[in-house]
C-alpha positions in Angstrom: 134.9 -147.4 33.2 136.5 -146.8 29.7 135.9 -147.7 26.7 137.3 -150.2 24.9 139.5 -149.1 21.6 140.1 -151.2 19.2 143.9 -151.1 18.9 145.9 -152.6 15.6 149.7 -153.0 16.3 152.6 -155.1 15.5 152.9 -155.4 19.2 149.8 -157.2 19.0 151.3 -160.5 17.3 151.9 -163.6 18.9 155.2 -165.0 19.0 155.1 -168.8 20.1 158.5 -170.1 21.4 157.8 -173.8 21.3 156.7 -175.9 23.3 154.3 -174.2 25.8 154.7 -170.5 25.3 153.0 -167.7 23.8 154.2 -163.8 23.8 152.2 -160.2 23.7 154.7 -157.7 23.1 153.1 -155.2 25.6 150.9 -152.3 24.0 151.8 -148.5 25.3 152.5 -148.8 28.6 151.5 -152.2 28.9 153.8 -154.8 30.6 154.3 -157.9 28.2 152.0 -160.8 28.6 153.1 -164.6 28.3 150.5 -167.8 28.2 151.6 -170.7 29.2 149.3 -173.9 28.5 150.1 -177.6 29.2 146.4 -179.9 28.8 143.6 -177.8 30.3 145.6 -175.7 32.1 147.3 -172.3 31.6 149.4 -169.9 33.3 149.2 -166.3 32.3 152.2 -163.8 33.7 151.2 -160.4 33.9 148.4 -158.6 32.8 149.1 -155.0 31.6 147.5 -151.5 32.8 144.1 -153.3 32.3 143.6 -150.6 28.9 144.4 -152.9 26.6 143.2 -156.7 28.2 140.6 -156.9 25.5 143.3 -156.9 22.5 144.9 -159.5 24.0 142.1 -161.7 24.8 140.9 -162.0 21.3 144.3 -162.5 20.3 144.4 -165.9 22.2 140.7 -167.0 21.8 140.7 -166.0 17.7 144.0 -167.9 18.0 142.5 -171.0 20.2 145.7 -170.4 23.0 142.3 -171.1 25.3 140.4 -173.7 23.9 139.3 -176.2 26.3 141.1 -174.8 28.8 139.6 -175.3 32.6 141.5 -173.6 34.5 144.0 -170.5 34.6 147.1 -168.9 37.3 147.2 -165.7 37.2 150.6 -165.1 38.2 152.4 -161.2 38.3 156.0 -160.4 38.3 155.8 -158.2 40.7 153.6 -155.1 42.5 153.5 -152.2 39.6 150.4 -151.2 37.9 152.0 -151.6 34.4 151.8 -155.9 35.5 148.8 -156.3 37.6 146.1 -153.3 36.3 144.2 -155.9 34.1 143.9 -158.6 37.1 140.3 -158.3 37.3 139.3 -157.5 33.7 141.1 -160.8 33.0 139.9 -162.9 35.7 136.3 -161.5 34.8 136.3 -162.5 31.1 137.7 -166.0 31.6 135.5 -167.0 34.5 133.1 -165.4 32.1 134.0 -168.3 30.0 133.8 -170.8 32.7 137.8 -171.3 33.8 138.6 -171.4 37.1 141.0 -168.8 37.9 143.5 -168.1 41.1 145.5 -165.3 41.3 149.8 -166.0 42.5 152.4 -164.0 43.6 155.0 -163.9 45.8 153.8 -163.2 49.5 155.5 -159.7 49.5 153.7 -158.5 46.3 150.4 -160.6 47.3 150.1 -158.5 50.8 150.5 -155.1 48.8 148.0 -156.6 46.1 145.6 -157.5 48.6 145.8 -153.9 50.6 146.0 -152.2 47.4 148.5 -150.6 48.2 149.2 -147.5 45.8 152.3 -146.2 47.0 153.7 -149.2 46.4 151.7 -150.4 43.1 151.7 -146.8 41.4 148.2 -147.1 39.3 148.2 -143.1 40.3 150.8 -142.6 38.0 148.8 -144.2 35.2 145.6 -142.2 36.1 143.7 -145.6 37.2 142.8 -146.8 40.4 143.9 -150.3 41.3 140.9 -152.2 44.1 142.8 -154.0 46.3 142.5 -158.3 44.9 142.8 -161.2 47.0 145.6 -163.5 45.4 144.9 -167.5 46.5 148.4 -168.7 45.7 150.8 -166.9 48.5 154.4 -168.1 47.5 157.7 -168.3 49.0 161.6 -169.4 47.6 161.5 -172.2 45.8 157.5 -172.7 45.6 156.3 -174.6 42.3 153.4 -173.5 40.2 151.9 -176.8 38.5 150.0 -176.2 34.8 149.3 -179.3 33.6 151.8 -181.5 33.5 154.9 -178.6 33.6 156.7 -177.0 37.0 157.7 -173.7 37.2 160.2 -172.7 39.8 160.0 -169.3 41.7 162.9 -167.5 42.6 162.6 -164.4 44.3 165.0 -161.3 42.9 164.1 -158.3 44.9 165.8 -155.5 44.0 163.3 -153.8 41.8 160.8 -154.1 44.2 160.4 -156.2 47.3 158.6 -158.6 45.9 160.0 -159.7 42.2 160.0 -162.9 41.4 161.3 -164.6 38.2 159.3 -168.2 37.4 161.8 -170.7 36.4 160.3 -173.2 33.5 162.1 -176.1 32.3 160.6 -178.4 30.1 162.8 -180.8 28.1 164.9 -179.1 26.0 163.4 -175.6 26.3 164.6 -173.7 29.3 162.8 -170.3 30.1 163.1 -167.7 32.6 160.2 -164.9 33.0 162.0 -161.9 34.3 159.7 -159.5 34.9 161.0 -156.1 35.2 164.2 -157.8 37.4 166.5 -157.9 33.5 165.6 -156.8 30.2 167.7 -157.1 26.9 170.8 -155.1 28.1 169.3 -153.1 30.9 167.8 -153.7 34.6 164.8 -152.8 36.2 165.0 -149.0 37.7 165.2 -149.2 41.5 164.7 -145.7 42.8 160.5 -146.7 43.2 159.2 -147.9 46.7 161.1 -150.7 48.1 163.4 -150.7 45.3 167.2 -151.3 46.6 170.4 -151.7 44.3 172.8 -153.9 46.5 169.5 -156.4 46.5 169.0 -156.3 42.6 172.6 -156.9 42.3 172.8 -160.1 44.1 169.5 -161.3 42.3 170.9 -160.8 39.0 174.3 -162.9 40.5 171.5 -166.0 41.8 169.7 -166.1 37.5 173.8 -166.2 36.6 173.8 -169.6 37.8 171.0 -170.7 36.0 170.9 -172.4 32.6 168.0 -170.1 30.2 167.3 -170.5 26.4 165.1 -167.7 26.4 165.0 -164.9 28.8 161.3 -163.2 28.8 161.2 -160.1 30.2 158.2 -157.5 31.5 159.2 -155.4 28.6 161.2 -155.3 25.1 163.0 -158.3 23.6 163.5 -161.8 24.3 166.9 -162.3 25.9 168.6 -165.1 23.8 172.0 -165.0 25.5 171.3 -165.3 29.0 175.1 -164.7 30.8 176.3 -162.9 28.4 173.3 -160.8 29.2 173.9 -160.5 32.9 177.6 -160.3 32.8 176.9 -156.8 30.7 174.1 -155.5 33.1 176.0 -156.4 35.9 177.9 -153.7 34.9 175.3 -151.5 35.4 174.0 -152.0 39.1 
C-alpha cells in the first residue's frame, strides 16, 4: 500500500459552478473529479488513479461539500484506471464516515469493472493493480441517476471506449454535461486503446451536438463553455 503524500497544488482548488457542482482539477495523472450534492445526497464522477484520493477528500470535508450528507453514487465515465483507481479508497473513507455508497456505470464498463478487467482498464500502465469491484447501479440509454431532488440523464458515447457515458444534468437554468474522456476543450478522447473505435466516437460527439450545455466538464483540462462551437471544431478531428 503507499503512502500518502501530502500534495499542495493549484490543481487542488475547488471551482463551484453554481448550483450543485463542485470541480478537482485532476492531480498528475489523475482524472478530474466533480461532486454533485442536492439535500443529503451526492454524486461523485470519477475517482482518479486512487494516489491522490486523500487530497481530495480533505478538500471537500475541510470545505463541508459532505456535511450531512447520507448517502453517495459513485459514478465513472468510463473503464480507465486514470477514472476508477480510487473506487475503493473512496468508498472506504466515506462509509468510514457512515454514507451509504453504490457504485454506477454503464453496463459495458460495470462488467469490465466487476472482472477487473486490465486489458481493458489499464492500471498496468500506471504500475497499480485494480481488484475487480462490484458496481450496484448497472445502466443502460437513457437511465436516470436521482441525488436528491436532481436527475441526471445517461447517454452512452462509445467511441473512446465501449462503455463511455456522458451524465446529462439539467437543473433550472444551469445545464451541464460531464464528458468524461468522450470531448475535452478542443480535442477528443484518443481511440486506439481496447475497444476504442473512431466511426463510433464520431457519431457520439454528433448525438451531445443536439444537446443544449452551459458548461461542458470533462475527464481532463478545462471547462468547455461553448459547447457546439466546441464540437463543430473537434468534429473536425475524428
Amino acid at each position: 500500500m503507499m503512502i500518502p503524500v501530502k500534495v499542495r497544488s493549484e490543481s487542488s482548488i475547488p471551482i463551484e459552478i453554481p448550483p450543485n457542482t463542485v470541480m478537482l482539477r485532476g492531480i498528475g495523472w489523475d482524472s478530474n473529479i466533480y461532486l454533485v450534492r442536492d439535500k443529503r445526497e451526492a454524486l461523485i464522477v470519477d475517482t482518479g488513479t486512487g494516489v491522490n484520493w486523500h487530497v481530495y477528500a480533505e478538500i471537500w470535508e475541510g470545505n463541508g461539500y459532505l456535511k450531512g450528507v447520507k448517502r453517495v453514487v459513485i459514478f465513472n465515465t468510463h473503464e480507465h484506471f486514470d477514472h476508477v483507481g480510487g473506487n475503493r479508497a473512496f468508498r472506504d473513507w466515506l462509509e468510514g464516515l457512515g454514507i451509504k455508497v453504490l457504485f454506477a456505470a454503464h453496463e459495458i464498463t460495470a462488467k469490465t469493472l466487476e472482472r477487473g478487467d486490465d486489458y481493458v482498464i489499464l492500471g498496468y500502465a500506471y504500475g497499480r493493480p485494480f481488484e475487480p469491484q462490484p458496481v450496484e447501479m448497472k445502466l443502460n440509454e437513457g437511465a436516470r441517476i436521482k441525488i436528491g431532488s436532481l436527475e441526471l440523464r445517461l447517454i452512452h458515447t462509445p467511441g473512446h471506449t465501449a462503455g463511455s457515458a456522458c451524465l446529462y444534468l439539467e437543473d433550472g437554468e444551469t445545464k451541464i454535461m460531464f464528458t468524461g474522456d468522450t470531448v475535452f476543450n478542443g480535442t477528443v478522447g484518443r481511440v486506439d486503446l481496447p475497444t476504442g473505435d473512431g466511426w463510433e466516437l464520431r457519431e457520439s460527439l454528433e448525438r451531445l451536438f443536439e444537446f443544449d450545455v452551459d458548461f461542458g466538464l470533462p475527464g481532463h483540462g478545462k471547462p468547455i463553455t461553448e459547447w457546439k462551437r466546441n464540437l463543430e471544431k473537434v468534429l473536425g478531428l475524428v
